[in-house]
N, C-alpha and C positions, 0 to 999 in steps of 0.2 A: 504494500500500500504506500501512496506518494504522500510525502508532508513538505511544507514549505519552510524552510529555514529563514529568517529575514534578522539582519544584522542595522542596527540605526543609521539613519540613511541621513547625508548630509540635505543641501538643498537640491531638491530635483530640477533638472530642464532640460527642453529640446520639447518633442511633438509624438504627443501618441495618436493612433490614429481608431476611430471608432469603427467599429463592428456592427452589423447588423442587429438589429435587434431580436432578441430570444422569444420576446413574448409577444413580437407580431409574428415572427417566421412557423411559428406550432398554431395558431388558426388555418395561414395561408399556406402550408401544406397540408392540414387538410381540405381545403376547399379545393384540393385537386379532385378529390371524390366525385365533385360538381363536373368535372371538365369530360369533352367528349376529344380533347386533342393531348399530345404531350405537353405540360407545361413547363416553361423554364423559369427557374428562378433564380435572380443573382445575389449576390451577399448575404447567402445564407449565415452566420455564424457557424465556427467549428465548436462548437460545442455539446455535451453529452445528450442533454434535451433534444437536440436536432437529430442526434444520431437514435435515439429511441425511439421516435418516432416514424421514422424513414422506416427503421424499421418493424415499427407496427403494419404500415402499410406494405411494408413486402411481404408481410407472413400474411396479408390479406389479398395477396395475388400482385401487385402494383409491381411494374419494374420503375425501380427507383437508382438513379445513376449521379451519385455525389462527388462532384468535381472541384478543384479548387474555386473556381470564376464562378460555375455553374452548376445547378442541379438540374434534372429534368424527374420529371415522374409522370408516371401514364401509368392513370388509373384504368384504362380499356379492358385490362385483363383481368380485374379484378371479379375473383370469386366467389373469398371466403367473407362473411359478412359478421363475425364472430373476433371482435377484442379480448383475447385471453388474459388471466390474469396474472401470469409471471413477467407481460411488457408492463401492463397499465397499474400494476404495485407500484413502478421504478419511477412514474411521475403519474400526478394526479392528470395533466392536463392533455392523457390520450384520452379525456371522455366527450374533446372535440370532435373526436371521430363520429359520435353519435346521433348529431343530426344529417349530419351528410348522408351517411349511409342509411339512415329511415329515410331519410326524402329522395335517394336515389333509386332506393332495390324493395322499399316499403317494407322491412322485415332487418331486426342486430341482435346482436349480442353481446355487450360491452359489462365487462367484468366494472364490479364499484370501485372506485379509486384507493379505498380506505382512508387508513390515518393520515394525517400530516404533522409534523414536527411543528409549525408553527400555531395550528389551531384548528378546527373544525371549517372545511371549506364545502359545507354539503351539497347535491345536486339534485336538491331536491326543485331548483327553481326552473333547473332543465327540463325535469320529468313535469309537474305542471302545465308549464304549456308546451310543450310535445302533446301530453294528452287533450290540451283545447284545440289543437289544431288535428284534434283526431285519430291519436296513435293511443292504442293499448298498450298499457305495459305492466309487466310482474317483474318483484323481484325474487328470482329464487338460486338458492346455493351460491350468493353473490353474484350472479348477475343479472344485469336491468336487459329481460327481455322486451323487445319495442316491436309491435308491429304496427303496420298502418291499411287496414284492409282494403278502406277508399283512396289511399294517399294522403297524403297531409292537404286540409284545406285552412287559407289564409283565416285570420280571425285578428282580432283585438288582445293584446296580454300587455297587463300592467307587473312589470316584477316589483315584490314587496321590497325588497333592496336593492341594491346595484349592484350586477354579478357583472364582470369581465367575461368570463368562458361562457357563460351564461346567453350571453348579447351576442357570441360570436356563435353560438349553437345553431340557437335560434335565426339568429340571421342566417346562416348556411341552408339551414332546415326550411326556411321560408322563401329562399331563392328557386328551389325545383318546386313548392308547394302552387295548388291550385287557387287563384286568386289572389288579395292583397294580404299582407299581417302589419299592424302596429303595433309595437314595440314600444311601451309608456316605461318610463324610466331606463331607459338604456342606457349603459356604460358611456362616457365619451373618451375612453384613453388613445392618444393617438395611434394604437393598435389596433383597436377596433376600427375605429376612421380610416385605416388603409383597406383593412379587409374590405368593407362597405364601399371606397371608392371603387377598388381593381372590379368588384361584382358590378358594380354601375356601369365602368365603364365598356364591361363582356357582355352585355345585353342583359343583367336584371336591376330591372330602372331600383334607385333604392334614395328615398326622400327624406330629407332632414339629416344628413350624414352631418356630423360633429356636435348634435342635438342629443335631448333627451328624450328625442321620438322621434323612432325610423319606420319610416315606409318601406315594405319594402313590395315589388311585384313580383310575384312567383310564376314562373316558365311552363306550370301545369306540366313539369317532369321531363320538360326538355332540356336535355344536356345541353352546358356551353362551353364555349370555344372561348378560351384563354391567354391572352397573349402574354407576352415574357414582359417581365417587372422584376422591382429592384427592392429589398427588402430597407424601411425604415431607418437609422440609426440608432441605435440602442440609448437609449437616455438614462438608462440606469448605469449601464457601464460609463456613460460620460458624468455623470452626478459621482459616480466612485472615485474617478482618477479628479474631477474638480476637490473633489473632499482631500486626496494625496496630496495634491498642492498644499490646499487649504491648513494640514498639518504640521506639512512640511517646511510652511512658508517657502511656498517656491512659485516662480515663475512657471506655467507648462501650456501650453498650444495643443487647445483637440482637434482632430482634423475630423472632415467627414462626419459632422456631427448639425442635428439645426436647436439652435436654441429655443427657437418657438414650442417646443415640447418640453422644456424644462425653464420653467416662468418661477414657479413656486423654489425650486430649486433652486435656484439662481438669488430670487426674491433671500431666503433667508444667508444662503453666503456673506448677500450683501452687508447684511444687520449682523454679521459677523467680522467685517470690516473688509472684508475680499471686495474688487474691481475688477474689472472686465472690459475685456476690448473684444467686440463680436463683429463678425462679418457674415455673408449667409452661408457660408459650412464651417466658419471657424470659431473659436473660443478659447481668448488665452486666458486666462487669470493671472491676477497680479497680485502678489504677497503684501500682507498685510503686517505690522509690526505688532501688533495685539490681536489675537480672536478673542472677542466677544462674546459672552453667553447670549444665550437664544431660547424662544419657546417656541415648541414646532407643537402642533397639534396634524395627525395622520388624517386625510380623510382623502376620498374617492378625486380622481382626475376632475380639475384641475388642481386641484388643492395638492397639500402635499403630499406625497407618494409614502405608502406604508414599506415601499423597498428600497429608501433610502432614511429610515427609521434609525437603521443600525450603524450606518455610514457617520450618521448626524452626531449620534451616540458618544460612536468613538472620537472624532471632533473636536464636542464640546467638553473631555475631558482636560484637552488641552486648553481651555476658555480662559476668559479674569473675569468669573463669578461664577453663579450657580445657574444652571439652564436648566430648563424644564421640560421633558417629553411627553407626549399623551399620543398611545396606541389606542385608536380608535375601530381598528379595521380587528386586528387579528389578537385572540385571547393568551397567545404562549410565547409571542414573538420578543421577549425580554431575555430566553435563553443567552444570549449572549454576552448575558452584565456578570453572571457568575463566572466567566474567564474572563471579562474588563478585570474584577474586582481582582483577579488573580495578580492579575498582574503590576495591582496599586491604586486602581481608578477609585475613585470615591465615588460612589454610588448607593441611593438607596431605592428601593422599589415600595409601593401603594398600589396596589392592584393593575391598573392598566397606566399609571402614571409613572417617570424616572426621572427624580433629581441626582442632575449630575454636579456636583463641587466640583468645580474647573481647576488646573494647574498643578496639578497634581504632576510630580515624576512618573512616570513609567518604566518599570523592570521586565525585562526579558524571561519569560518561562514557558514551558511547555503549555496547550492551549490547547481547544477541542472545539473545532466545528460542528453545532447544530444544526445551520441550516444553510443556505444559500447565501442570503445578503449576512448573515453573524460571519459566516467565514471572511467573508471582503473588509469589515468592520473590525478581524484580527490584524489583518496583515495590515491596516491602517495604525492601528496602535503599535506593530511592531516597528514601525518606520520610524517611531521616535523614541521607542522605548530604549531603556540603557542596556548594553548586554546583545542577546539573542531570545530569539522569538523562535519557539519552532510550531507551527500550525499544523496542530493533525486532522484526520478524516477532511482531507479537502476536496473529497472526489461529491462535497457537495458545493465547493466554488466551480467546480469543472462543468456542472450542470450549467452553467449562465454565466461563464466570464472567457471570451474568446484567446486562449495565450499572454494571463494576466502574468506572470512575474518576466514573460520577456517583454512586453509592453512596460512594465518597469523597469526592467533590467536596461531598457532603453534610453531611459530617463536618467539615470546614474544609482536608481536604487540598488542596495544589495542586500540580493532576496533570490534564491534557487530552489530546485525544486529536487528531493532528495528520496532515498524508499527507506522504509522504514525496516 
């Protein structure tokens, strides 16, 4: 198993360059399901998530061909209609598969996601309107059988909260479906907003895209024709490497990155005393002689991002005062203050609330990854901490951070990737 060694890092500079982003590219590979041609997609991210998926869809028949530049996947051959569950354990968010495949073939089998490390992310908002648009479904021996005897017909669904995977189900589910669906409170993260554009603009008209109500017109089961598209830039991984800086007090240029997805992100940097000089794909930040305490409250896009919660965390340990966090979104996602604390951080926890006492030194010790953004929020404290930082089980950074310690290693940090 691989851990990440990281030794305190002076000031970083130079240009890292942004990655695709993770959490539009696992919608928009499955919306291949929808396509009646090969689709190509570029700047997939190389990361674990992308690779689970591709191949859920190849053990579902899909020839799926993962290229450095480009992927293609052609779902034409697809046979098996059946999501097992030795893929869909390894990440909750193969249960995108599940509308596509109800609205294409009327009949799945998509094993339940289970647990998650950070909280309860249930699907139950999926299964709801699946069934107003007409789909039976049981659950048994873990999995959500779905069929759809008439085919999915359009309807009206208001979700009681704002689901991501959710918005993008359903959306996929109501692009082949028979007539209109409205979508009242949809997600608007700009993931969803790409999914929603590419289907617009491949023939299913789809209304109010970046709102929180989507039209969408359904093809009554006609496959569409796809053309090749470019994945997003990852805003989380660019809000990770702005927070490196932010740290490290350093100078660093994101390349291949739009700022317009990350406002809120940006917004609290600033009240941390970071500047910024932006262009339309660039972002340098500029070091700041004091970071600032801050109070960030987590809430749904636009607001601030629940997966830059941890990034923030780790930050404002280094602050001149006391900052204040409120996890709104996810009930367990604090996992990661019990190795801050390890390490020195002052930190106390109140149920979904963490004050952090700022300026605290940092010591280098051995460290353990929870979960995806806790892992990223190590290796941030390892940059400044004294000593060595070794970061274990980070094959949950691997899921969502595209070749993070040589993107650092690039910048002047010293941080390698070792086996245990």
């Amino acid at each position: 198993m691989d851990y990440l060694q990281i030794k305190k890092a002076g000031s970083l500079h130079g240009e890292i360059k942004i990655s695709g982003a993770k959490n539009a590219s696992l919608p928009l590979i499955a919306m291949a399901i929808l396509a009646k041609n090969s689709v190509s997609i570029k700047n997939l991210p190389h990361v674990a998530d992308i690779n689970t998926l591709l191949k859920l869809l190849s053990n579902l028949g899909a020839k799926c061909n993962r290229g450095e530049e480009i992927t293609t996947i052609d779902t034409s051959s697809l046979s098996e209609t059946k999501a097992t569950y030795d893929i869909v354990r390894t990440m909750r968010a193969s249960i995108l598969v599940l509308g596509p495949i109800l609205a294409r073939f009327g009949h799945c089998e998509v094993s339940l996601p289970g647990g998650c490390a950070i909280g309860q992310r249930p699907v139950d908002l999926h299964l709801k309107a699946l069934e107003q648009m007409g789909a039976v479904i049981n659950i048994e021996a873990g999995y959500i059988h779905a069929i759809a005897p008439n085919g999915l017909k359009g309807c009206n669904i208001i979700f009681d909260k704002i689901t991501v995977t959710g918005t993008a189900n359903i959306v996929m589910a109501a692009a082949l479906a028979e007539g209109v669906t409205t979508i009242t409170n949809a997600a608007r993260e700009p993931e969803v907003v790409q999914l929603c554009e590419i289907l617009n603009a491949n023939g299913v008209k789809i209304d109010g895209i970046g709102t929180a109500i989507l039209t969408i017109h359904g093809t009554d089961g006609k496959l569409i024709h796809i053309d090749e598209f470019s994945v997003i830039p990852d805003r989380i991984e660019a809000g990770t490497y702005l927070c490196a800086a932010a740290i490290t007090r350093s100078e660093l240029t994101l390349t291949d990155v739009n700022a317009g997805h990350l406002g809120a992100v940006l917004s609290k940097l600033q009240e941390m005393g970071s500047k910024f000089t932006i262009t339309d794909n660039t972002i340098t930040i500029h070091p700041s002689e004091v970071i600032k305490a801050v109070k960030i409250v987590t809430q749904e896009y636009p607001a601030f991002p629940t997966d830059m919660q941890a990034q923030f965390l780790a930050l404002a340990t280094q602050a001149n005062g006391t900052s204040i966090i409120e996890e709104r979104l996810f009930e367990n996602r604090f996992m990661h203050v019990s190795e801050l604390q390890r390490m020195g951080a002052n930190i106390s926890l109140n149920g979904h609330v963490a004050t952090i006492n700022g300026g605290t030194k940092l010591s280098g010790t051995d460290v353990m990854a929870t979960d995806l953004r806790a892992s990223s929020a190590l290796v941030l404290a390892g940059l400044v901490a004294e000593g060595i930082t070794n970061v274990h089980r980070i094959y949950h950074l691997d899921r969502g951070y595209d070749s993070l310690e040589k993107k650092l290693q690039n910048v002047g940090a010293d941080i390698k990737r070792l086996k245990e």
